[in-house]
C-alpha positions in Angstrom: 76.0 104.1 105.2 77.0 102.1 101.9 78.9 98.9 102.9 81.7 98.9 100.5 83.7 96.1 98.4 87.0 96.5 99.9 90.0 95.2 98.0 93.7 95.5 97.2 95.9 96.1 94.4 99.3 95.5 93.7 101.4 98.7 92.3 105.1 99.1 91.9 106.7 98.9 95.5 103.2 98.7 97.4 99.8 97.0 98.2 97.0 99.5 97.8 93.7 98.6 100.2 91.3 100.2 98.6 87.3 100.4 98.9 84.5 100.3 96.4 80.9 101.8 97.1 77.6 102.7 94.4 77.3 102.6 90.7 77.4 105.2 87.9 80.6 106.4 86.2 83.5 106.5 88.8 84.9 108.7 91.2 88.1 108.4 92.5 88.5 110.1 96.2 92.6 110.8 96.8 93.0 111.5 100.6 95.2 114.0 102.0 97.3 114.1 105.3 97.3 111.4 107.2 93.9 110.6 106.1 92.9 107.0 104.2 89.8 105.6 103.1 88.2 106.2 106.5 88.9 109.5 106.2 86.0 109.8 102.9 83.7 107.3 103.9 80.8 109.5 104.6 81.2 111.8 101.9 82.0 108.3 99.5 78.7 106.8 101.0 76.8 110.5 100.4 77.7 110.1 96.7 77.3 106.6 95.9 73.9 107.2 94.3 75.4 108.6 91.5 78.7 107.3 91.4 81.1 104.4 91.9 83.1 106.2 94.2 86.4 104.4 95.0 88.5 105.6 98.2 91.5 103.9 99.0 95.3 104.1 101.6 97.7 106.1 100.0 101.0 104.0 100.0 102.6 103.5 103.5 99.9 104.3 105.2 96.8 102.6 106.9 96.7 98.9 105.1 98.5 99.7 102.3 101.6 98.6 102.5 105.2 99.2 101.5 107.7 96.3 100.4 110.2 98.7 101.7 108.9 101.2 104.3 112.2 103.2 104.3 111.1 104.0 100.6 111.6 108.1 100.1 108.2 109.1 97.9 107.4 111.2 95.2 104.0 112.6 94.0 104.7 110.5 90.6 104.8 107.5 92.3 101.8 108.3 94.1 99.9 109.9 91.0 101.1 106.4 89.1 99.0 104.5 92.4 96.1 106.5 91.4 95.9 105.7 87.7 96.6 102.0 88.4 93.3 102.2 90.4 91.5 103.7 87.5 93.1 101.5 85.1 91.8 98.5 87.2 88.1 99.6 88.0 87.4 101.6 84.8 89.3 100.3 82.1 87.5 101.3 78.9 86.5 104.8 80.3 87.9 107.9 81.4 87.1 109.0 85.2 85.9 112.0 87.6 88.7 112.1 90.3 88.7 114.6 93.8 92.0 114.9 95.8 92.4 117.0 98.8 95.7 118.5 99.9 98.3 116.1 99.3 95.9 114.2 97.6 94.9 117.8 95.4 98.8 117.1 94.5 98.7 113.6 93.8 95.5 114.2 91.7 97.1 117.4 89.8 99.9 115.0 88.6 97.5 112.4 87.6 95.3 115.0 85.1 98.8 116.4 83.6 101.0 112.1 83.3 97.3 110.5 82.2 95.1 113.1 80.8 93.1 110.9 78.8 91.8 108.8 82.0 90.7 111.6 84.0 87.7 112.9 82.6 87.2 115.9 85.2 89.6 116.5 88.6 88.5 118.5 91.6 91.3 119.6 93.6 90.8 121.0 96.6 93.5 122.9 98.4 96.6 121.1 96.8 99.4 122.8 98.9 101.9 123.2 95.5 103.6 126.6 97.1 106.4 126.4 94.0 103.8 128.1 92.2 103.2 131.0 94.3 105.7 134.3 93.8 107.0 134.2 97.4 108.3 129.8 97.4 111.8 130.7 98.1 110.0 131.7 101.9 108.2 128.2 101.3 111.1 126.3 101.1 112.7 127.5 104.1 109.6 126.5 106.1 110.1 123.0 104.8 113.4 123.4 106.1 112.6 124.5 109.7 110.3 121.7 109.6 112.1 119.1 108.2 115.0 120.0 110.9 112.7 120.1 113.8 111.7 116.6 113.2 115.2 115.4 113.2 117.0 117.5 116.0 113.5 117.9 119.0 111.0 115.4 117.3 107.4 115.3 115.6 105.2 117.3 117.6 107.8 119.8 117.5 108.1 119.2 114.3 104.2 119.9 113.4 104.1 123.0 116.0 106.5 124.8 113.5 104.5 123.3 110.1 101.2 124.3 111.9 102.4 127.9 112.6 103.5 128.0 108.9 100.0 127.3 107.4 98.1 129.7 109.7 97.2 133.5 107.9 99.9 136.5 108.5 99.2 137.2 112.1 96.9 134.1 113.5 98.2 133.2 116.7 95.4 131.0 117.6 96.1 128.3 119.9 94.6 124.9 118.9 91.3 124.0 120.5 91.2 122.1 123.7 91.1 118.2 123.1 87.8 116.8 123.7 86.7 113.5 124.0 86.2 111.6 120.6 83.3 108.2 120.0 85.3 105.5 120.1 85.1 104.8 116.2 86.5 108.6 116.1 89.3 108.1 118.9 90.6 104.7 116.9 90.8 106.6 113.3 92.9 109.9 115.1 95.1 107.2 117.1 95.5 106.0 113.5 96.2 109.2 112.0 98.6 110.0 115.2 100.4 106.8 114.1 101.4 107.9 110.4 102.3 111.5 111.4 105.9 110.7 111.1 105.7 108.9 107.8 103.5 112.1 106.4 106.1 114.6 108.2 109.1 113.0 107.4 108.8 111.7 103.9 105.3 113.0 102.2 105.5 116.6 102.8 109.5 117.2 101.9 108.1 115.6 98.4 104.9 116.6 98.0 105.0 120.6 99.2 108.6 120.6 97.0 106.7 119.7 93.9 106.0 122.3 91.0 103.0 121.3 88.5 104.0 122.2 84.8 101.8 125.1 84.7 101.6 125.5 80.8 100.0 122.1 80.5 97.8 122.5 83.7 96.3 125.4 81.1 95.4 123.5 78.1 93.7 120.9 80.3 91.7 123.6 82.4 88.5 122.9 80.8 88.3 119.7 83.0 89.9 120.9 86.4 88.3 122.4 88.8 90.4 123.9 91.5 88.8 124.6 95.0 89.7 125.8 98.4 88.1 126.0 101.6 85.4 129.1 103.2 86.8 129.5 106.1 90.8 129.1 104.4 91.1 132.2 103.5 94.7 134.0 103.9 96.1 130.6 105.2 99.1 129.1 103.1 97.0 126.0 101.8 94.5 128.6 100.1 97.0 130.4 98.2 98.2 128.3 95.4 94.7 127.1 94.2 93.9 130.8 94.3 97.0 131.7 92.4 96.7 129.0 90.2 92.5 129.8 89.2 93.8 133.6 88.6 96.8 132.4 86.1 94.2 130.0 84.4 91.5 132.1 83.9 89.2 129.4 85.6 86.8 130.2 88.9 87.9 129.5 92.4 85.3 127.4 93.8 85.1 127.6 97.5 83.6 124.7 100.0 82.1 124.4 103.3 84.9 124.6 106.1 88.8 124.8 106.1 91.1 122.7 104.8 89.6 119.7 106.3 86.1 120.7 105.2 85.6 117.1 104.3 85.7 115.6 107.6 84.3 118.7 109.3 81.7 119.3 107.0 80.9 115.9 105.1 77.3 116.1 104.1 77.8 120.1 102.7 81.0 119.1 101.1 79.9 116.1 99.6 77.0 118.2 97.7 79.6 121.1 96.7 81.8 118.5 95.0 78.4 116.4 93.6 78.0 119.7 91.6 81.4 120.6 90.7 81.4 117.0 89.2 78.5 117.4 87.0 79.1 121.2 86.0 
């Protein structure tokens, strides 16, 4: 795997860690979840041969830091993060960017507040459910969720979110924990560890947030919107699919679920290498 050049960046509020791999025109890998630079590594490395590929923390979690980490958060700030990065490592030209889930979000909001630095954005089940007919039902799930967490806890919490995402009728019991190489078992007792940062204060923001819709469709000749093979009928698949219909554009669909990236890695770093060059 590609060694990279890690460094950090200083943004309004934060420190950014962020990591640096390849050469070519950059790419710009936004996380989702809980996930960081860690969580793209193989599919950055995969694609370095044709790409500078930058991954980095979201703000508040992994090493970037926040000067105040009571801050509340809004995909703005976090889209703002994003174009700092580009504005630092590709200042004189316009860049391919991926973001998945959250990160879909954060990357939507960066194409439509700096459409002249993102030169084509894959997004990849951004979770935007103001879009879709039925958000009012949306909402209240944020609701449940966000009162869960503060009346029984997080894992309470996630048990009612989790049971939101699955398709009408799945009542599929998580898999039985197995047990994880220790480089694996250090990056999910990281991802444990900024579960209630992500349930308290990114997905109240993030999942409230509505995309101007109008202006997502005169810049849909460089977006490409994408959701998961196996996602079908699940509540991250919808908006992508709603939003591909409304456009006009094609619904590009990628190896595994919503976490296809980290299941999947070498298949899904391929399916983006095209989407990027089509």
């Amino acid at each position: 795997m590609t060694e990279p050049t890690v460094g950090t960046l200083r943004v309004n509020g934060a420190t950014l860690h962020h990591e640096v791999r390849g050469r070519g025109p950059l790419l710009l890998l936004i996380p989702g979840g809980t996930g960081g630079a860690a969580s793209l590594a193989t599919v950055a490395a995969d694609l370095a041969d044709a790409f500078t590929v930058v991954t980095y923390d979201p703000r508040g979690m992994g090493g970037s830091t926040l000067d105040d980490p009571e801050a509340e958060q809004s995909v703005a700030e976090h889209a703002e993060d994003a174009a700092r990065l580009l504005d630092l490592l590709s200042p004189d030209a316009p860049a391919r960017v991926f973001g998945s889930s959250s990160g879909a979000i954060a990357a939507l909001d960066l194409l439509l507040a700096h459409p002249e630095r993102v030169e084509r954005a894959v997004v990849h089940e951004p979770p935007v459910v103001e879009v879709l007919p039925d958000a009012a039902a949306h909402r209240a799930l944020l609701a449940r969720v966000q009162e869960t967490f503060r009346d029984q806890g997080l894992m309470p919490a996630m048990a009612v979110f989790a049971a939101g995402l699955r398709k009408h009728g799945d009542t599929a019991e998580p898999p039985p924990a197995t047990e994880l190489p220790p480089q694996a078992a250090a990056r999910a007792e990281q991802t444990l560890g900024a579960l209630p940062y992500f349930v308290g204060r990114i997905v109240p923001a993030f999942m409230s947030y509505a995309p101007d819709v109008a202006r997502l469709a005169a810049l849909s000749d460089r977006l490409v919107l994408a959701c998961g093979e196996d996602s079908r009928g699940e509540l991250p698949y919808r908006p992508a699919a709603f939003l591909a219909e409304h456009l006009g554009t094609e619904l590009q669909h990628f190896p595994g679920g919503h976490t296809g990236l980290t299941t999947h890695p070498a298949e899904f770093a391929e399916h983006l290498r095209k989407a990027l060059h089509a």
